[in-house]
PAKETI-150469 format. One line per 8 residues: number of its first residue (from 1); for each residue x, y, z of C-alpha. Coordinates in Angstrom, 2 decimals. Layout:
residues N
NUM = X Y Z; ...
end
This chain:
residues 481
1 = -5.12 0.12 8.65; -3.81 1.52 5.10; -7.27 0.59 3.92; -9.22 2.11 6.38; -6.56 5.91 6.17; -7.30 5.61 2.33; -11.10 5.38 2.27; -11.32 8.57 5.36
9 = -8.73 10.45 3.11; -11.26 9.90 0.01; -14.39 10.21 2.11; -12.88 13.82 3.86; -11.91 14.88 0.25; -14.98 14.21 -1.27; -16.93 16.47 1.47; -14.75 19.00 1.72
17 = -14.93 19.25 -2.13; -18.67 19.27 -2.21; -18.62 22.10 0.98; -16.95 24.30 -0.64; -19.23 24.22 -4.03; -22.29 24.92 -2.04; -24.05 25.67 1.26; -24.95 23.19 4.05
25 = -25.66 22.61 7.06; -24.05 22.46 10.59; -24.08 18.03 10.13; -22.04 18.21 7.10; -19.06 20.15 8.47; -19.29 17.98 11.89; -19.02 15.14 9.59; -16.41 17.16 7.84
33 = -14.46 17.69 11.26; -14.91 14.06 12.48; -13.54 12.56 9.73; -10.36 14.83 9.28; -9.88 14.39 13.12; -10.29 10.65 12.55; -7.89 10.43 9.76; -4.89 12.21 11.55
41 = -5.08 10.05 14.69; -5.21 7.40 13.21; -1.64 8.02 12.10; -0.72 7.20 15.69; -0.94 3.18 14.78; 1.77 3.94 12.80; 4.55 5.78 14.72; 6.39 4.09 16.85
49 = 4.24 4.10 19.70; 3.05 0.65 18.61; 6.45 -1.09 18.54; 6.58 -0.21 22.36; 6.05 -2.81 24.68; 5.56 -0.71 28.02; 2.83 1.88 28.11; 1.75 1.61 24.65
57 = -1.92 3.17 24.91; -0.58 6.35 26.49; 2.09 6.64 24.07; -0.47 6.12 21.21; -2.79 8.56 22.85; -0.16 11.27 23.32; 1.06 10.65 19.87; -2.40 11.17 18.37
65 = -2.61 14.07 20.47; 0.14 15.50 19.50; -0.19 15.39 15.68; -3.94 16.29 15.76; -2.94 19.76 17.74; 0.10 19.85 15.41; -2.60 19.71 12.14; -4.97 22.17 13.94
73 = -2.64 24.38 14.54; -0.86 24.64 11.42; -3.60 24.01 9.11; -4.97 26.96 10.75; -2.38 29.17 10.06; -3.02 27.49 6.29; -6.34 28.59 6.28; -6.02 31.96 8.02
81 = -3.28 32.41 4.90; -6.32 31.49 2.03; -8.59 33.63 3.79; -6.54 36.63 3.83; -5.98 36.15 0.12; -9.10 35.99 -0.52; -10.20 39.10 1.03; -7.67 40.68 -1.00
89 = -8.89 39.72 -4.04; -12.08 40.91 -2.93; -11.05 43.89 -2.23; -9.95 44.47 -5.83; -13.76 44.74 -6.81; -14.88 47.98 -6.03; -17.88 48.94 -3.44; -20.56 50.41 -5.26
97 = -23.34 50.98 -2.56; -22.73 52.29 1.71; -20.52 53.89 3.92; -17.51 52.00 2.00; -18.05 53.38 -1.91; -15.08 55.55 -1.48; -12.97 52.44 -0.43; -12.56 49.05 -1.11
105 = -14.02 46.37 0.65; -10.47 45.00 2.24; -7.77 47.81 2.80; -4.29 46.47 2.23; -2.67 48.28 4.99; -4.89 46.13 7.99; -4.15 43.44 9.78; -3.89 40.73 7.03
113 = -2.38 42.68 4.52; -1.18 41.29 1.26; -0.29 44.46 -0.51; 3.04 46.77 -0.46; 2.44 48.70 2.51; 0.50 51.66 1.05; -2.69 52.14 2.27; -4.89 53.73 5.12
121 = -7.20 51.69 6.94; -8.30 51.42 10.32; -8.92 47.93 11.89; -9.63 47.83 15.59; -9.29 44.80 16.81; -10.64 45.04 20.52; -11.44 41.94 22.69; -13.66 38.59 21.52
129 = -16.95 40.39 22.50; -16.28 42.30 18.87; -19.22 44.76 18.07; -20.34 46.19 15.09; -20.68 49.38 16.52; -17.28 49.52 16.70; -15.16 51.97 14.47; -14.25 49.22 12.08
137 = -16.40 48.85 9.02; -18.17 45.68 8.76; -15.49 43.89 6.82; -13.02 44.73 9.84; -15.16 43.36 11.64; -15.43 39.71 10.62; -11.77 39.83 9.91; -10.92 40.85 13.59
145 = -13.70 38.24 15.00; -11.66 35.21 12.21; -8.53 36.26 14.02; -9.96 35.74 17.50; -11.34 32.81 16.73; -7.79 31.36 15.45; -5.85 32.86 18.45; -7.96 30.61 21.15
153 = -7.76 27.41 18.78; -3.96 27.88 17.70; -3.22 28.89 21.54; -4.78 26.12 22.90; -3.65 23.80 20.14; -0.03 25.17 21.02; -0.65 24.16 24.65; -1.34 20.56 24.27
161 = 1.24 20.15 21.35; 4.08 21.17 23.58; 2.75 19.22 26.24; 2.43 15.88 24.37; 5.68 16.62 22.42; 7.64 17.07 25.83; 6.15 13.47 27.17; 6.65 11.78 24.25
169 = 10.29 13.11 24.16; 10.83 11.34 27.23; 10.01 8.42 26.72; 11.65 8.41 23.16; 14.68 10.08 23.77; 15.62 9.31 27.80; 18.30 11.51 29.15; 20.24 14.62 27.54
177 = 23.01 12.01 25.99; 20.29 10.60 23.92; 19.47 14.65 22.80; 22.72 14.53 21.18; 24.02 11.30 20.73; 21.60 10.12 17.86; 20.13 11.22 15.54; 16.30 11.07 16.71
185 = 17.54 12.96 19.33; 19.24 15.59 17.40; 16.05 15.68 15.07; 13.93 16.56 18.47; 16.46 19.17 18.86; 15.80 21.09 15.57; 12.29 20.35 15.71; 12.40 22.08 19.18
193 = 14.93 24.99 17.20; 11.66 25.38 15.19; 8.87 25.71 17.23; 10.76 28.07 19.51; 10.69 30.75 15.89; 7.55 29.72 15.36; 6.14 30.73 18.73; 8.51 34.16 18.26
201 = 6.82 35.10 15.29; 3.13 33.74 17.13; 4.01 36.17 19.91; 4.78 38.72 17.24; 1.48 38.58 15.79; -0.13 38.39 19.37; 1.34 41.85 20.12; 0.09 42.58 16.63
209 = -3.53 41.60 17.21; -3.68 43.55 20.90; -1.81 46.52 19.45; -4.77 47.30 16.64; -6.86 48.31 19.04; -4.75 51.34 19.71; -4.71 53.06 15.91; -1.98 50.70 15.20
217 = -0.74 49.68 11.65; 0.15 46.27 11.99; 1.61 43.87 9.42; -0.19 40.45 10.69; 0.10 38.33 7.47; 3.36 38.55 6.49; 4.44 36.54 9.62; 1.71 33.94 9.83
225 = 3.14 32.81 6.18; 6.25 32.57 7.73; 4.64 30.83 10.82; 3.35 28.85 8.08; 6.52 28.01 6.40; 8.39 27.24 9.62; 5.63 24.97 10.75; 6.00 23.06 7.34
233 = 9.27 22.62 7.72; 8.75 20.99 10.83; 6.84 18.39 8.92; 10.44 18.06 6.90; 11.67 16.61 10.34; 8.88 14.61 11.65; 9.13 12.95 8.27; 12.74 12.54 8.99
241 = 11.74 10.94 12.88; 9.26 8.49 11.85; 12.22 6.40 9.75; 14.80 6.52 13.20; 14.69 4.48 15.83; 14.24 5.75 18.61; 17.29 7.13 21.15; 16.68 5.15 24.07
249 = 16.78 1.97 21.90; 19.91 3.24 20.55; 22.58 1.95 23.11; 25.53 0.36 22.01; 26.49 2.55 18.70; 25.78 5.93 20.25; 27.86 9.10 20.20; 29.19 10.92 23.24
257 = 28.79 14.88 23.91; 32.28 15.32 23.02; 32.64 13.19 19.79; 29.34 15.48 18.24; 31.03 19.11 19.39; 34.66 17.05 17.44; 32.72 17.28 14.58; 32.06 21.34 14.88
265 = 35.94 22.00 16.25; 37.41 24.12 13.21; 40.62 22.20 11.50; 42.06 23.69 8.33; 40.62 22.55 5.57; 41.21 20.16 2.57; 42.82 21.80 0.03; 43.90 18.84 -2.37
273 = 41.40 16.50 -3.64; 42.44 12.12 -3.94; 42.18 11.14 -7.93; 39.61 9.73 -9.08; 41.21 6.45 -9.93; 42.46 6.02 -6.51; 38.84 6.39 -5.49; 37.08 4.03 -7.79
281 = 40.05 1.26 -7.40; 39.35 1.45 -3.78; 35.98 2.12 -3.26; 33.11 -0.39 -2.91; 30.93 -0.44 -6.34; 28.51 1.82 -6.29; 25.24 -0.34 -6.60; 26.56 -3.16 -3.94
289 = 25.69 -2.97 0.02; 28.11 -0.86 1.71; 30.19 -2.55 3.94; 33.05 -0.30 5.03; 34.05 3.39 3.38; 37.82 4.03 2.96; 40.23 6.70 3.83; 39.99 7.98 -0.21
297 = 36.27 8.26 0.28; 36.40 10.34 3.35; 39.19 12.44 1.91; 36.73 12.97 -1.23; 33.50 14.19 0.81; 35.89 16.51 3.09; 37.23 17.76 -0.03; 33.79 18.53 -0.97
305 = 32.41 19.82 2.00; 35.14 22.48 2.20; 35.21 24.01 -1.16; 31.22 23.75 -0.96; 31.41 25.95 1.92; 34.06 28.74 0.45; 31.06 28.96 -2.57; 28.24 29.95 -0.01
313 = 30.74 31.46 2.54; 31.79 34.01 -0.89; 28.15 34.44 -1.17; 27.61 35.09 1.84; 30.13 37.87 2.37; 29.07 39.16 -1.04; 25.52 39.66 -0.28; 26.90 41.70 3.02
321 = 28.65 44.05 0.83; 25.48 45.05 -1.29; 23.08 45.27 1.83; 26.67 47.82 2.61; 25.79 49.55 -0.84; 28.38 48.25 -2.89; 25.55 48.09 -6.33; 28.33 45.54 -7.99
329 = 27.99 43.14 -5.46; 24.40 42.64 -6.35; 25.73 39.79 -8.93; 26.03 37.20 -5.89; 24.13 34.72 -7.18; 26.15 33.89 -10.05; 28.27 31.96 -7.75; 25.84 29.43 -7.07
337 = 26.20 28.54 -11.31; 30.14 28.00 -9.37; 28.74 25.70 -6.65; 26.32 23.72 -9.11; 28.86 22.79 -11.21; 31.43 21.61 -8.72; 28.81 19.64 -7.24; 27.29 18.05 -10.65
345 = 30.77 16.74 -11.08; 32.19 15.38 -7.78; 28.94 14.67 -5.44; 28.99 10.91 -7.30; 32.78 10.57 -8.59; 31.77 6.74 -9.38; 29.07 8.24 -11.39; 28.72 10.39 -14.29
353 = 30.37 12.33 -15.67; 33.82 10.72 -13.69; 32.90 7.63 -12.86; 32.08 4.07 -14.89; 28.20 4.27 -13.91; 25.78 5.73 -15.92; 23.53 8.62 -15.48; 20.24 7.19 -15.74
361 = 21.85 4.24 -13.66; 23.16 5.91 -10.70; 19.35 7.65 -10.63; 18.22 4.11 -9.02; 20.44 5.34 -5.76; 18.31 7.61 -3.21; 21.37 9.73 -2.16; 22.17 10.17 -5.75
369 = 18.99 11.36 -6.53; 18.85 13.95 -3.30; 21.93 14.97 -4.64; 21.21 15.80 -8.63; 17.83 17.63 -7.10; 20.22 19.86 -4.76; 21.72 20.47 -8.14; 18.98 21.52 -10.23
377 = 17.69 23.54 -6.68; 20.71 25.38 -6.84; 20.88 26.40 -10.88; 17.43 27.46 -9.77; 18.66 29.79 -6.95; 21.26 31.31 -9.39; 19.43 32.45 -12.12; 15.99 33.80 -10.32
385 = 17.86 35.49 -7.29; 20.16 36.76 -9.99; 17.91 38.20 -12.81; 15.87 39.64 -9.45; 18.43 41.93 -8.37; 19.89 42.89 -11.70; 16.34 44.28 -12.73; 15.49 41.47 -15.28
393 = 12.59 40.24 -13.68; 10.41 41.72 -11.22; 10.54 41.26 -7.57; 6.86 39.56 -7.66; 6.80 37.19 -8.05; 9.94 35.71 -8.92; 11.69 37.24 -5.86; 9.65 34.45 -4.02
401 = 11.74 31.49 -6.30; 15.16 31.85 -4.13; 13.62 32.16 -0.66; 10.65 29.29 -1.49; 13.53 26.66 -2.60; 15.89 28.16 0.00; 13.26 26.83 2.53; 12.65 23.41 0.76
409 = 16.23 22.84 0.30; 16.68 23.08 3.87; 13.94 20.72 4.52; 14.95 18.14 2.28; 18.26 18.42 4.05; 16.70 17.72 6.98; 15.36 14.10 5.62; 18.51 13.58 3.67
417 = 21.58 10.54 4.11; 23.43 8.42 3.01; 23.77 4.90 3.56; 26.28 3.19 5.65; 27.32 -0.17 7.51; 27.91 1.54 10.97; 24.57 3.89 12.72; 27.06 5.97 15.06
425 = 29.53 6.65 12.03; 26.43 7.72 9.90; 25.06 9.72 12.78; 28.66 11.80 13.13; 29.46 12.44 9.50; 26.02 13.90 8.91; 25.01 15.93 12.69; 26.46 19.07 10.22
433 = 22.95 18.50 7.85; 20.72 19.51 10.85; 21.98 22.84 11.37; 22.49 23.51 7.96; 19.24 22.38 7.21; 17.60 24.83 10.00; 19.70 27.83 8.21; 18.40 27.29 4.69
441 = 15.37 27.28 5.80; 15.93 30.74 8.15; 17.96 31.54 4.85; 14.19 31.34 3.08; 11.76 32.44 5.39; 13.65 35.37 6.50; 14.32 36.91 2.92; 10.64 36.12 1.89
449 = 10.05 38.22 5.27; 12.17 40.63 4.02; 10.56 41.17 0.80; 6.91 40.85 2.21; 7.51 43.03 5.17; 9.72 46.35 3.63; 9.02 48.64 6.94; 11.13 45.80 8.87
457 = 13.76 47.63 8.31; 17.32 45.84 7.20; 16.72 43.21 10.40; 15.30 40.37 8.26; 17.59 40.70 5.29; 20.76 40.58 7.67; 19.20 37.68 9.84; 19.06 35.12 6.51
465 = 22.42 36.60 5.39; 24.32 35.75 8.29; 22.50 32.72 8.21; 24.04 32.33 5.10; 27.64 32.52 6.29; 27.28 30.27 8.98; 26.08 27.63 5.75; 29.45 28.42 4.88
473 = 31.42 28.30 8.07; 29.80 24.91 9.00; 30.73 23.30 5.75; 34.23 24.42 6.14; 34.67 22.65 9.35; 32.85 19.47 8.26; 34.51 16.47 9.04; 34.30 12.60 8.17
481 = 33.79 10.39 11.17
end
């Protein structure tokens, strides 16, 4: 089966490369479409549809179903994204000849504008029978018949995906205990979070695409790259989904209702932090198989936790005092430098720099890695986010750093754990990392909205900050199981 993905992925990659170098004809890009069709369903052999004993065809089916809609519909929303920078690069080469010469050949202010808002064009976009006739100019009107054309393939694609997803749920997940009592479950929950803003912002751009016709002045691409971004991040958790078992096969070791909303109830938090030598004396070493995880250890990550969440919670209420007009507030992001440090030293205390294990050592540990990349993410959000709003680099595009690895940190979140001897323990001490996971990412999407989309108004850029405080708020009440 690996075979047979690798030689499609080569063959699709080879034709799409030699389509888009020069023309051909309508057997190429059915090829073209076969093969990429082919290649994604046949990811279906290896979810966990094939494990199943009962009713494994349909559940191979759906699956393929719902990850070929799922890769329609999102790498539509891809493409529609290239094509609409495209056009506006084309529309930096002036028209020398027709009605157009005064204007360029893709006005910034239609409905897949990439510019800053200025502009004064006039697309109609008017039902799928689009004529050329019509009062748009002839580049309106391929872009208007392009966004037709996407609307009834994502709308469709939407239909089925939902469809399949809810069956497939079903028969993964079982009952509303298994929603919230594992971790699949909870992973179907955020990927559910997701596609409900997703089809906001699709609805959004629906209204958009009906409004045009009236003289409107819509703002169409700014959300389909946030569409976009959402819909990757829902990749982040199907990633996540394909490595859990699934809930109804999780019986014995699974969490009620009321041990998960524990985990949220607010408790004051850990002040004092265990030393170091208590921890490493009674802590498992780091590189053998975990077998049990002590009270110091528990005290340690709580300890963590807490003072991780006063840093973004500070942040948080910091970057509500500049959107008040308070121009000194504007140095927010320095506290992340704060955060990064605190959590170079004490993610790992049996690591570097406090514990006996090495740097380069401790590397060879997947939830020491995740956590030295948060790390460097978070340097990264400091100094971009900070040298943005203190006027030492420009907006674009280095305003795009701090949303862009906003949204990724809160993906990797998403796929992120650590490794333990007992599943339901595991599944309680990290339920926190799927909501704060599905706030970074808001966190991202909705300041990149904010700086893509000025005539919002200040919605977007209070949405990701109080998204931003509730990063903080959850950490504070995060608990060890």
């Amino acid at each position: 089966t690996a075979l047979v993905r690798i030689a499609l992925g080569l063959a699709v990659g080879c034709l799409a490369l030699r389509l888009s170098r020069r023309e051909a004809g309508l057997l190429a890009w059915h090829a073209l479409s076969a093969g990429a069709l082919a290649l994604v369903a046949t990811s279906a052999v290896l979810s966990h549809a094939v494990a199943r004993v009962d009713d494994r065809l349909m559940l191979l089916l759906l699956d393929a179903a719902h990850q070929v809609t799922a890769t329609v519909w999102i790498g539509g929303l891809a493409h529609l994204t290239v094509y609409a920078g495209f056009r506006a690069r084309e529309g930096q080469r002036p028209r020398s000849v027709g009605a157009g010469a005064a204007r360029t050949a893709w006005d910034v202010d239609g409905l897949l504008e990439t510019g800053d808002g200025s502009g004064t064009s006039r697309h109609a976009v008017r039902d799928r029978n689009v004529s050329r006739d019509s009062s748009c100019d002839d580049v309106g009107v391929d872009d208007a018949v392009v966004i037709h054309r996407f609307s009834h393939l994502a709308f469709a694609s939407v239909v089925m995906l939902i469809v399949a997803g809810l069956l497939l749920t079903w028969q993964y997940v079982g009952d509303w205990a298994g929603l919230v009592g594992t971790a699949y479950g909870v992973m179907v929950l955020s990927k559910g979070i997701l596609l409900a803003a997703i089809l906001g912002l699709a609805g959004l751009n629906f209204r958009t695409v009906r409004r045009a016709c009236a003289g409107g002045r819509p703002r169409l691409l700014r959300r389909v790259e946030v569409e976009l971004g959402l819909g990757i991040t829902v990749l982040f958790a199907s990633a996540s989904l394909t490595s859990l078992p699934p809930a109804v096969d999780v019986t014995t070791d699974r969490a009620t209702p009321a041990e998960v909303i524990e985990r949220f109830r607010p408790t004051p938090p850990r002040l004092t932090s265990p030393r170091v030598a208590d921890l490493v004396a009674e802590a498992e070493p780091l590189l053998a198989p975990v077998t049990r995880r002590e009270a110091v250890e528990r005290a340690w990550s709580e300890y963590n936790h807490h003072w991780a969440g006063f840093f973004v919670l500070a942040m948080g209420l910091l970057a509500a005092v500049e959107r008040l007009g308070v121009r000194a507030a504007r140095h927010w992001p320095l506290v992340f430098l704060g955060l990064a440090g605190f959590l170079l030293v004490r993610s790992d205390p049996r690591t570097w720099p406090l514990g006996p294990t090495g740097f380069w050592e401790s590397l060879a540990l997947p939830d020491v890695l995740q956590h030295r990349a948060f790390v460097m993410l978070i340097v990264a959000f400091a100094v971009f986010e900070w040298m943005v709003r203190s006027g030492r680099l420009p907006v674009r595009p280095w305003g795009y750093v701090f949303p862009l690895l906003c949204a990724f940190g809160g993906g990797l979140l998403l796929t992120h754990a650590h490794a333990m001897f007992d599943v339901k323990k595991e599944f309680l001490t990290e339920v926190t990392h799927a909501p704060i996971g599905l706030l970074g990412a808001f966190v991202g999407w909705g300041r990149w909205l904010e700086l893509r989309l000025p005539d919002a108004g200040r919605a977007p850029g209070w949405f990701w900050t109080v998204c931003l405080i509730a990063v903080g708020l959850i950490l504070i009440v995060y608990r060890e199981a």
